[in-house]
C-alpha positions, 0 to 999 in steps of 0.5 A: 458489423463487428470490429477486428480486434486481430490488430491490438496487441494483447498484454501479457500477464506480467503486464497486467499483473503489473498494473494492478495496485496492489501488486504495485504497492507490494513491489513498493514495499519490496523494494523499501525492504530490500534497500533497508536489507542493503544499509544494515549489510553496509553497516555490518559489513564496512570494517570488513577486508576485501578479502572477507567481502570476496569469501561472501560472494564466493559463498553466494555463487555456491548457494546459487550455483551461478555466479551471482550478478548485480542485484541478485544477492544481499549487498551488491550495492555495498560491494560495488561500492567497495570494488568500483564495478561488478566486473572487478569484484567478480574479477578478484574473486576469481569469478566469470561474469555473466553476459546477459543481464536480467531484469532485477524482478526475476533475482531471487533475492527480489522474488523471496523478499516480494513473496515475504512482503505479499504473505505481509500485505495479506495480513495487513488486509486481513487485519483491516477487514477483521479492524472493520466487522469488529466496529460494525459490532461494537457500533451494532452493540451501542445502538442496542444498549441506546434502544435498550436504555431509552425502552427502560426510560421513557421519558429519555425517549420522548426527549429525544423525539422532541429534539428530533422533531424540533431540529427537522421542523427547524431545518425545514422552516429554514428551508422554507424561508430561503426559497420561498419567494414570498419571504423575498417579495416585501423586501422588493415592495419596500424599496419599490415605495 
C-alpha cells in the first residue's frame, strides 16, 4: 500500500533555494556589503543639508519610477536616521508613500548587490578549484622528481626501503607486544608466585 503524499505541503523554490548553503552565504555577504554600502553613504553624506538629502531621494524616485521605500535604495538608514521615519522624509520631499511593504529581497538595490555578490562567489569557487588541480600537479611533479632522483641513486633508494621496512616491522612487532597475551602472562605467573 503506497502513502498519500496529497497532504504534505510542497516547498516552493524560494523555499528551497533558500535553504541551500551556498545561497545562504551569498545573502550573507550581500548583506555585509550592502551595510558597508550604508556606512560610506553616512560618511559621505553626514554635512549634507536636508534639503540635498531630499534632491537625493528625489532623483532615486526618478531612476525607479516609483517612490522609493525603506530598503530600496543606498542610504535609507542614513535618511531615517536623519529624518526620524520614512514617513516624514517622503513627507518633506513632497513624496507619496507606499502602503505595501515588500520583503527587502525583491528591492533592486538588494537583487543587484546579490547578483555582484553571486558572479564574486563563482569566482572565489573557481579560484579554489584551479588553487586544487594546481597542488595535485605540483605534488604529482614532486613525486616524480622523488621517482626520478631515487632511479638515479640507487643507493638512496635501498635507504629508503630499509627505513620502510624498519619502521613497518617495528609497528608490528609493537603491535604484537601490546596484544599478544603471552607477553601479559609471565607478569601474572610472577605475582601469582
Amino acid at each position: 500500500m503506497t502513502a498519500n503524499n496529497t497532504n504534505k505541503p510542497k516547498k516552493n523554490k524560494d523555499e528551497n533555494e533558500l535553504n541551500n548553503y551556498h545561497v545562504q552565504l551569498i545573502i550573507s555577504r550581500t548583506l555585509k556589503a550592502l551595510n558597508a554600502k550604508e556606512e560610506a553613504f553616512k560618511e559621505y553624506h553626514k554635512n549634507d543639508c536636508d534639503s540635498d538629502l531630499i534632491a537625493y531621494i528625489i532623483d532615486e524616485k526618478k531612476k525607479l519610477g516609483h517612490t522609493p521605500r525603506q530598503g530600496e535604495i543606498e542610504g535609507w538608514r542614513y535618511l531615517l536616521e536623519r529624518f526620524g521615519s520614512w514617513d516624514e522624509l517622503l513627507e518633506a520631499s513632497g513624496l507619496k508613500a507606499f502602503t505595501i511593504e515588500e520583503p527587502y529581497k525583491r528591492y533592486s538595490l538588494f537583487l543587484d548587490e546579490y547578483e555582484h555578490q553571486s558572479l564574486l562567489y563563482a569566482e572565489h569557487k573557481k579560484y579554489k578549484k584551479q588553487r586544487s588541480r594546481e597542488r595535485k600537479i605540483e605534488q604529482a611533479q614532486r613525486k616524480k622528481q622523488q621517482e626520478a632522483y631515487l632511479l638515479e641513486h640507487p643507493e638512496a633508494a635501498k635507504k629508503k626501503r630499509k627505513k620502510k621496512a624498519s619502521a613497518s616491522t617495528k609497528g608490528a612487532v609493537d603491535e604484537k607486544s601490546q596484544d599478544s597475551p603471552k607477553a601479559i602472562q609471565p607478569k601474572e605467573q610472577a605475582n601469582e608466585h
